[in-house]
C-alpha positions as CSV (number, residue, x, y, z in Angstrom):
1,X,0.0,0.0,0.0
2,X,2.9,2.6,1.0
3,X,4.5,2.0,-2.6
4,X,0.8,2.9,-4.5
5,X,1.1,5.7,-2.4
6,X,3.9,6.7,-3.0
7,X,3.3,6.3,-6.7
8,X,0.2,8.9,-6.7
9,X,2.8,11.2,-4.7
10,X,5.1,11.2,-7.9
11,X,2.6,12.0,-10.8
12,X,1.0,14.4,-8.5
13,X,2.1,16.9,-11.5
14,X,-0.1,15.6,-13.9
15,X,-3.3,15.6,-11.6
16,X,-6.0,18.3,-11.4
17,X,-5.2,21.6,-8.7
18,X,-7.0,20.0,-5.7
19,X,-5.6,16.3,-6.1
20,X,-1.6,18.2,-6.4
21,X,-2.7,19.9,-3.3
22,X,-4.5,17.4,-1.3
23,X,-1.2,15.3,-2.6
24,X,1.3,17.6,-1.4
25,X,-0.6,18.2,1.6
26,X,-0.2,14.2,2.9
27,X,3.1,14.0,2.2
28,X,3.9,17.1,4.1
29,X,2.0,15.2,6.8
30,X,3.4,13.1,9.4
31,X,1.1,11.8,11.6
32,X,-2.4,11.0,11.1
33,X,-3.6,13.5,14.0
34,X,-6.6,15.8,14.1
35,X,-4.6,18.1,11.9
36,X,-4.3,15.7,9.4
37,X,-7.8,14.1,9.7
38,X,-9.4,17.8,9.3
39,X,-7.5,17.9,6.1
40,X,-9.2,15.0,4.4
41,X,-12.8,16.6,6.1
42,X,-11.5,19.7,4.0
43,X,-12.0,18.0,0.5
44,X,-15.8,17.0,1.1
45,X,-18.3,19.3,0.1
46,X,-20.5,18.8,2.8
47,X,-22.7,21.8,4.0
48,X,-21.7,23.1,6.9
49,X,-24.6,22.6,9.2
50,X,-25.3,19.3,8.1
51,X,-24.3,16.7,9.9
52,X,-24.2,13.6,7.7
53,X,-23.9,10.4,9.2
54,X,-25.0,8.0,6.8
55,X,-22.1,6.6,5.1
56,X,-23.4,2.9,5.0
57,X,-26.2,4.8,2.4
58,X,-24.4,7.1,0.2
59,X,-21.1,9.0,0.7
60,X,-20.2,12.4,-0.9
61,X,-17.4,12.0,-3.0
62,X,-14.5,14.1,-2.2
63,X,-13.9,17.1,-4.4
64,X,-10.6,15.4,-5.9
65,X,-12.6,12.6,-7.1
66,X,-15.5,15.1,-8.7
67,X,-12.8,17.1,-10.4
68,X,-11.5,13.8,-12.4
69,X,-15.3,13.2,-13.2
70,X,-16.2,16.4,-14.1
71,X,-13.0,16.8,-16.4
72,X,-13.7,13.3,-18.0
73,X,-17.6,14.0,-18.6
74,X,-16.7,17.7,-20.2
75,X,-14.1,15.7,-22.3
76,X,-17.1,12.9,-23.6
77,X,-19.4,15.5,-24.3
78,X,-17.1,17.5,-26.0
79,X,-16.3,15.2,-28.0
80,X,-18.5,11.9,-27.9
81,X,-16.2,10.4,-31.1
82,X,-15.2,6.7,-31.2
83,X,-11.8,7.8,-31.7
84,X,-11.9,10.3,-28.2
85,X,-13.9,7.2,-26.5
86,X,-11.2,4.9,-27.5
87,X,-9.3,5.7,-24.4
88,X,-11.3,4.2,-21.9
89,X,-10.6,1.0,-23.1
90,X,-7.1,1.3,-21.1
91,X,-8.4,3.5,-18.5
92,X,-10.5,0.5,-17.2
93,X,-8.2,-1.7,-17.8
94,X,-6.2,0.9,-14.7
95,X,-9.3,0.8,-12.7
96,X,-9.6,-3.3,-12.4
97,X,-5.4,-3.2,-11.8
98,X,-6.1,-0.5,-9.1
99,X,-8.8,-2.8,-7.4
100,X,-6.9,-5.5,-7.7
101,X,-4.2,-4.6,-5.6
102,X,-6.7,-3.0,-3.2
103,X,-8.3,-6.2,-2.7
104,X,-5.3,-8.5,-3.5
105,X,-6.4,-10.2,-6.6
106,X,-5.8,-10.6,-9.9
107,X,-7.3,-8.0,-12.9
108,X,-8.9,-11.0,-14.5
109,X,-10.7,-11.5,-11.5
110,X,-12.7,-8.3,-11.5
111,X,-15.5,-6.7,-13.3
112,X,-16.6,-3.2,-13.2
113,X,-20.4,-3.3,-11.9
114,X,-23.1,-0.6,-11.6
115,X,-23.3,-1.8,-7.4
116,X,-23.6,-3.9,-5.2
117,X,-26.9,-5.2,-6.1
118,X,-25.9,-6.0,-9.6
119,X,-23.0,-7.7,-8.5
120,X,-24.8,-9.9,-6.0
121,X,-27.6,-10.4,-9.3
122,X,-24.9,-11.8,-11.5
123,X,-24.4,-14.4,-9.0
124,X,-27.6,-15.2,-8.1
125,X,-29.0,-15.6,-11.8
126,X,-25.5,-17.4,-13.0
127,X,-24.7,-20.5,-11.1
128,X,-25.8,-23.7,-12.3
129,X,-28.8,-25.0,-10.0
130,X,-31.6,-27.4,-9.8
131,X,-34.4,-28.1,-8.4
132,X,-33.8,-29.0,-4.7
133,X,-30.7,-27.8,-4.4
134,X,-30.3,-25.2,-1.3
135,X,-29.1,-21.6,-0.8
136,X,-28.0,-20.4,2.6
137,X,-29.1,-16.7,3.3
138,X,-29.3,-14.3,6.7
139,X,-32.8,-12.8,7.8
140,X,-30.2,-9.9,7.3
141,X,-29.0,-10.0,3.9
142,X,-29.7,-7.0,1.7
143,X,-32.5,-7.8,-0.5
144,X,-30.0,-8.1,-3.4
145,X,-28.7,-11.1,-2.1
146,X,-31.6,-12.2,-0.4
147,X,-34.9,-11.8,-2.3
148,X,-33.3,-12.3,-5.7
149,X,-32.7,-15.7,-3.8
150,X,-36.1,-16.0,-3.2
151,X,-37.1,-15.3,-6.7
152,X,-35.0,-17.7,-8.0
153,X,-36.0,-20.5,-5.9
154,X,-39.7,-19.6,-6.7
155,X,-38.8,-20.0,-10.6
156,X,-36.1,-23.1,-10.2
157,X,-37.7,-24.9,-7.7
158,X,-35.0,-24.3,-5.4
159,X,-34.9,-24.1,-1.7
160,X,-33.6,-21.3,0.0
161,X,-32.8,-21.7,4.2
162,X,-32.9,-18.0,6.2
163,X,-30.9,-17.9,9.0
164,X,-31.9,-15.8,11.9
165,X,-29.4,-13.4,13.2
166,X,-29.1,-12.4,16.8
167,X,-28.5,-9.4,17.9
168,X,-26.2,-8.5,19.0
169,X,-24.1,-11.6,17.9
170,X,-22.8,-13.5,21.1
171,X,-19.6,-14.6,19.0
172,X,-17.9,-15.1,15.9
173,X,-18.1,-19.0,16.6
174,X,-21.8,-18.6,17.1
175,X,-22.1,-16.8,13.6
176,X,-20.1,-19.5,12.1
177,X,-21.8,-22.5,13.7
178,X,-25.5,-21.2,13.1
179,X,-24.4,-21.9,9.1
180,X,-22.3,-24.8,9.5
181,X,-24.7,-26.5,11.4
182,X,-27.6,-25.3,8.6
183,X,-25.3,-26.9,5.7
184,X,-26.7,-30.5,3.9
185,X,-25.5,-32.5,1.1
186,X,-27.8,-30.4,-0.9
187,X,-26.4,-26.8,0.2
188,X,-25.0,-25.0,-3.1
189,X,-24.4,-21.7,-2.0
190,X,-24.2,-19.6,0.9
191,X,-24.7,-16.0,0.7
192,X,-24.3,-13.7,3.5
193,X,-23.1,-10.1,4.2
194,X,-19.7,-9.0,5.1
195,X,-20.8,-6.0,7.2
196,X,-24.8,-6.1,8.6
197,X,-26.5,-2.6,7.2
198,X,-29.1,-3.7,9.8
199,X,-27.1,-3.7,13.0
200,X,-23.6,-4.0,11.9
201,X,-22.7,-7.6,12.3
202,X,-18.9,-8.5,10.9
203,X,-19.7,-11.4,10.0
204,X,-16.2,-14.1,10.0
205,X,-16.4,-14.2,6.5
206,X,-13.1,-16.0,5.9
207,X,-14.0,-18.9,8.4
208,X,-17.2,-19.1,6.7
209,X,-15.6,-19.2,3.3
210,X,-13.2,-21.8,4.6
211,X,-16.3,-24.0,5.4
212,X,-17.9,-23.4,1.8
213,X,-14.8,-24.9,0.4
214,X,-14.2,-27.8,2.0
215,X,-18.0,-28.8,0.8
216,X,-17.4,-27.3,-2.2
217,X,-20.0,-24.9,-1.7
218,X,-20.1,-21.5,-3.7
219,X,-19.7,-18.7,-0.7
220,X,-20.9,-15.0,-2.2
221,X,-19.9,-12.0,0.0
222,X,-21.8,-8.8,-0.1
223,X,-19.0,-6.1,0.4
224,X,-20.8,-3.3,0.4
225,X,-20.3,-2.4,3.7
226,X,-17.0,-3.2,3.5
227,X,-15.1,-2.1,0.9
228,X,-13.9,0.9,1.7
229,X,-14.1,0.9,5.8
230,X,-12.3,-2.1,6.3
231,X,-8.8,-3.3,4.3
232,X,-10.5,-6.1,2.6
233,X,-7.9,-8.8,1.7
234,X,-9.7,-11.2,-0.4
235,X,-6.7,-13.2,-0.4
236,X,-7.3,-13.5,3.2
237,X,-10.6,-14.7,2.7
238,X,-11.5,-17.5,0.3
239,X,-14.8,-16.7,-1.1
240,X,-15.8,-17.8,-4.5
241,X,-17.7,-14.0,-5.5
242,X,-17.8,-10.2,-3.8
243,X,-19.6,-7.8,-4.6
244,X,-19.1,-4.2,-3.6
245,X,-20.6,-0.2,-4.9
246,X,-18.4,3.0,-4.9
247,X,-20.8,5.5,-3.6
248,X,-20.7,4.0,-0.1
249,X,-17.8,3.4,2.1
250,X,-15.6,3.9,-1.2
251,X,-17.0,7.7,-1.4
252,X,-17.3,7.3,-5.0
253,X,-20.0,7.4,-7.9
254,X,-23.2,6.5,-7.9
255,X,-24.2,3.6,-9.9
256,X,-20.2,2.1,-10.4
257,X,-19.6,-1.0,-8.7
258,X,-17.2,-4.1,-8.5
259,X,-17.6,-7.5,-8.6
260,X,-15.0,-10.4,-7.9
261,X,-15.1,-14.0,-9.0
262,X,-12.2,-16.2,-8.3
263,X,-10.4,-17.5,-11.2
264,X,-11.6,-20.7,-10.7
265,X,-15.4,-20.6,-10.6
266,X,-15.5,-17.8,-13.6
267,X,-16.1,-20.4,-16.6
268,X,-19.2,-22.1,-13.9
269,X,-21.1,-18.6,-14.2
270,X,-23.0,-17.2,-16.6
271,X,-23.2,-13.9,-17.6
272,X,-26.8,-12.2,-17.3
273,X,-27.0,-9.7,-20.3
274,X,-25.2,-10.6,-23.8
275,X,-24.6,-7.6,-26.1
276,X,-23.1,-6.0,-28.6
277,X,-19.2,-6.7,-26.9
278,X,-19.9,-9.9,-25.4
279,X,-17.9,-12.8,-26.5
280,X,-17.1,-16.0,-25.1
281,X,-13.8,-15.7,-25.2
282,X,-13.5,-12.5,-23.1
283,X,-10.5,-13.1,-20.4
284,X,-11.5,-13.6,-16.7
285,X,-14.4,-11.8,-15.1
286,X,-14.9,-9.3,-18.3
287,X,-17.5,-11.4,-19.9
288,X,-19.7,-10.2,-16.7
289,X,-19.3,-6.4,-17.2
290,X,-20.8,-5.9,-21.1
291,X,-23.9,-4.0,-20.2
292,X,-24.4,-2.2,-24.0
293,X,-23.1,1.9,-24.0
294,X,-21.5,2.7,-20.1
295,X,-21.3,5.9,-18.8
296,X,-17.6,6.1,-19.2
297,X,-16.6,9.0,-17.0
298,X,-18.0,7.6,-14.1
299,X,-15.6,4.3,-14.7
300,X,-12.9,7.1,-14.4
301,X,-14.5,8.7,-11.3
302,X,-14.7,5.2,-9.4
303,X,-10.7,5.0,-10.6
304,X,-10.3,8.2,-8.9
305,X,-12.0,7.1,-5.5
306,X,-9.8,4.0,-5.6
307,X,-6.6,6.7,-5.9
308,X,-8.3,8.7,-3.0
309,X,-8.1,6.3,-0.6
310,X,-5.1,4.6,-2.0
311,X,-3.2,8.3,-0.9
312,X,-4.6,8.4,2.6
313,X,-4.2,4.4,2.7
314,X,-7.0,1.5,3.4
315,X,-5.3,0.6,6.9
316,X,-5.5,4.2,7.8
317,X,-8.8,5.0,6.7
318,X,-10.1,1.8,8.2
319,X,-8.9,2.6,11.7
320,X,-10.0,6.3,11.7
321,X,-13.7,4.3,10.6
322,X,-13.7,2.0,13.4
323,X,-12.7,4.8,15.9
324,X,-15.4,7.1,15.4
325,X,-17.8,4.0,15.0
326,X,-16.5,3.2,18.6
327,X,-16.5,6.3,19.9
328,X,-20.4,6.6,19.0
329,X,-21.2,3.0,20.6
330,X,-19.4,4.4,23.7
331,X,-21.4,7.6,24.2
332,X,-24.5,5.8,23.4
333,X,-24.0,2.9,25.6
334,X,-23.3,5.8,28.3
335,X,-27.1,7.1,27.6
336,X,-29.8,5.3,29.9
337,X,-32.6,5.1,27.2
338,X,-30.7,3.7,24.4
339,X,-30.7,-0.1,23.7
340,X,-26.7,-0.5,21.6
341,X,-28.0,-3.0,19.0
342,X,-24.1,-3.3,17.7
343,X,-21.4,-5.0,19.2
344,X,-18.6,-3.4,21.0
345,X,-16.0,-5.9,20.1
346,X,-14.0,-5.3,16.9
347,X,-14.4,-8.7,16.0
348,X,-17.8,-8.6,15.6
349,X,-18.3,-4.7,14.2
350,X,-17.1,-2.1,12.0
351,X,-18.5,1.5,10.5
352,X,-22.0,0.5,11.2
353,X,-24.0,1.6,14.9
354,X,-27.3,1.0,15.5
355,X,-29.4,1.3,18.3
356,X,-32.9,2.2,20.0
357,X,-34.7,4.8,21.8
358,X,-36.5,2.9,24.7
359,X,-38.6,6.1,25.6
360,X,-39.6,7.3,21.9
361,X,-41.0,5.5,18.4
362,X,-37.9,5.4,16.1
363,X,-39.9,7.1,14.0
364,X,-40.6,10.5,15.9
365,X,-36.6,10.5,17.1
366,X,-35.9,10.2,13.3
367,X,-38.0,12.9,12.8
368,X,-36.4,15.1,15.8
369,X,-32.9,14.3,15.1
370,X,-33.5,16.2,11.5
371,X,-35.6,18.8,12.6
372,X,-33.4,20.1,15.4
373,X,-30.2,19.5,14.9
374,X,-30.2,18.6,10.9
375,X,-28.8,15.0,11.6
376,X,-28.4,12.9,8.6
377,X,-28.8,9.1,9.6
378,X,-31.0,6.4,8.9
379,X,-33.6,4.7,10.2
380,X,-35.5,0.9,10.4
381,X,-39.0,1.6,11.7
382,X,-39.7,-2.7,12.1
383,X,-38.7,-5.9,12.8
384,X,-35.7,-7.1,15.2
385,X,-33.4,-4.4,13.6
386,X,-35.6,-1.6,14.5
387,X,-33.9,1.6,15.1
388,X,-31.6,4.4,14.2
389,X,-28.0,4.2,12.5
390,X,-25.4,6.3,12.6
391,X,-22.4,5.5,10.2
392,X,-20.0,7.9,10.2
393,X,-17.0,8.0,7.9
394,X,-13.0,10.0,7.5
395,X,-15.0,12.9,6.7
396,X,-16.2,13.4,10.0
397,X,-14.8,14.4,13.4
398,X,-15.0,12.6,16.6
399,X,-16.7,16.4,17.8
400,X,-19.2,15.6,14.9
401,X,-19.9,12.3,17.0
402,X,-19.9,13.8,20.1
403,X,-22.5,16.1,18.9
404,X,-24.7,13.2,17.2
405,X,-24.5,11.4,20.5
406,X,-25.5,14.7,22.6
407,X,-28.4,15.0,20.3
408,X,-30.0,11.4,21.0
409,X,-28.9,12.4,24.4
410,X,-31.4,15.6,24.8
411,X,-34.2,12.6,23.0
412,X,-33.5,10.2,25.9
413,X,-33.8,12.4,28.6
């Protein structure tokens, strides 16, 4: 990671004015202190009394990453020629290196998505199934990689097992064993989630990959809590597909995405749309990514977030995540009326916090929260993961949490 960073350092003179200064700026920096931290909050457009904590929705990009999508959109529509297009042919090719190393892969192994959810789709509808065979979901998967589960079932005669999720989770083993002990002969896949949107389980994805291949089982990881907030090493963990979005965690572009499938299992998947591109004989995981005409700049812009967090580095930005995430569950654990749905061990949590109100509907706190102190969250008004989140991200400031934590306070009584 230190050697892609210091690689961005060195072109630094060929990159837009804010990405030269944001670059010079980190060098010049030597420790990752509040000084440094309010420096990367500098290059979000964020209003100033907002106070957005909803990262595990949609991030704002960072204005380093708009200027290389702004410059690359002018460009298209200046000159929308096959011969000016030409160049994003390469230009991808950069983006699926630079994910690559990010998520210690091989290029051949990724394919540029429009999200999450059509990542998880190209799973779901591409594996070779049969009637009776069984898929192995969470109660709280994301519907992407849950009810397109249940679709498919419903059309294949398949059967798909949900597995209920306690909260908060008593243990990593616990996780682990709830699935192992769900597996039969007929299990074919199991899907879960990396990071719980719901109440922000980390699941132990690489001990439940593990277990998928010993039964050769395919094991599908939703990453879009992940990618991003944590330093996902997907050498580390032996799943057989992840699928991950950019304007999350990644604080990219909307509708740009990744999707992983491991050298092996790529020729046992089919691809979902065929056009004008497609051919058989594409190499790796490209044979999943030919959607007709693609917004182009935007490939360029989800480059540009990989470079952002490349500079700042994913170890770095993953441990100035998990400390604001902690020190959230702290002062909110500290607060009489709150139920802490989220777990305090790191094991078991990252970016996400979720919790309850005991003395007010979720829905009137919600309501509060914006209308006083313009608190951007999110909110689950049902069900065992009722309640409000807060997931904050490197462009905010433990004082931002502190404030967020005051204001459920004042709620609570």
């Amino acid at each position: 990671m230190e050697s892609t960073r210091r690689g961005l350092i060195a072109t630094a003179f060929a990159l837009p004015a804010s990405w030269a200064a944001f670059t010079r700026n980190l060098q010049a920096a030597t420790a990752l202190d509040d000084a440094y931290w309010r420096m990367v909050q500098r290059q979000f457009p964020l209003e100033d009394n907002l106070l957005y904590l909803n990262a595990a929705n949609v991030c704002p990009a960072s204005r380093p990453v708009m200027d290389r999508h702004l410059e690359y959109l002018r460009d298209f529509h200046a000159n929308p020629s096959f011969q000016n297009r030409d160049k994003y042919t390469a230009l991808r090719e950069n983006l699926r290196q630079k994910a690559a190393r990010l998520l210690r892969v091989t290029a051949d192994e990724i394919a540029v998505t429009r999200n999450t959810s059509e990542g998880s789709n190209i799973i779901v509808k591409g594996i070779d199934l049969k009637a009776g065979d069984e898929i192995l979901i969470t109660d709280h998967n994301h519907p992407s990689n849950n009810d397109s589960w249940k679709v498919r079932a419903k059309r294949d005669g398949l059967v798909v097992k949900s597995l209920p999720v306690p909260i908060p989770a008593p243990s990593a083993g616990e996780l682990l064993g709830s699935i192992e002990r769900a597996v039969t002969p007929r299990t074919r896949v199991i899907a879960i989630t990396h990071v719980t949107s719901t109440t922000g389980i980390l699941y132990p994805a690489r001990e439940v990959a593990e277990l998928a291949r010993r039964k050769n089982i395919w094991m599908h990881l939703d990453g879009a809590q992940s990618f991003g907030c944590l330093d996902v090493d997907l050498a580390a963990i032996p799943c057989d597909s992840y699928s991950t979005s950019a304007h999350k965690w990644l604080m990219g572009p909307l509708e740009a995405g990744l999707l992983f499938v491991r050298a092996g299992r790529i020729a046992e998947l089919w691809p979902s749309i065929v056009t004008a591109g497609w051919a058989d004989d594409l190499k790796g995981a490209r044979k999943f990514e030919v959607f007709g005409q693609r917004d182009d700049p935007r490939v360029v812009a989800l480059e540009a977030s990989l470079d952002f967090v490349s500079l700042i580095g994913m170890a770095n930005v993953e441990a100035r995540a998990r400390a604001l995430a902690s020190r959230a569950k702290a002062g909110l654990k500290a607060i009489g009326n709150v139920e802490l749905k989220t777990n305090l061990q790191p094991e078991l949590s990252a970016g996400v916090v979720k919790f309850k109100l005991r003395n007010m509907a979720t829905k009137a706190a919600y309501d509060k929260l914006w209308e006083r102190h313009r608190l951007a969250i999110a909110s689950t008004l049902s069900g065992d993961s009722e309640g409000l989140r807060f997931s904050p991200h490197i462009y905010n400031s433990f004082e931002q949490v502190d404030a967020a934590v005051a204001a459920v306070k004042e709620l609570a009584g």
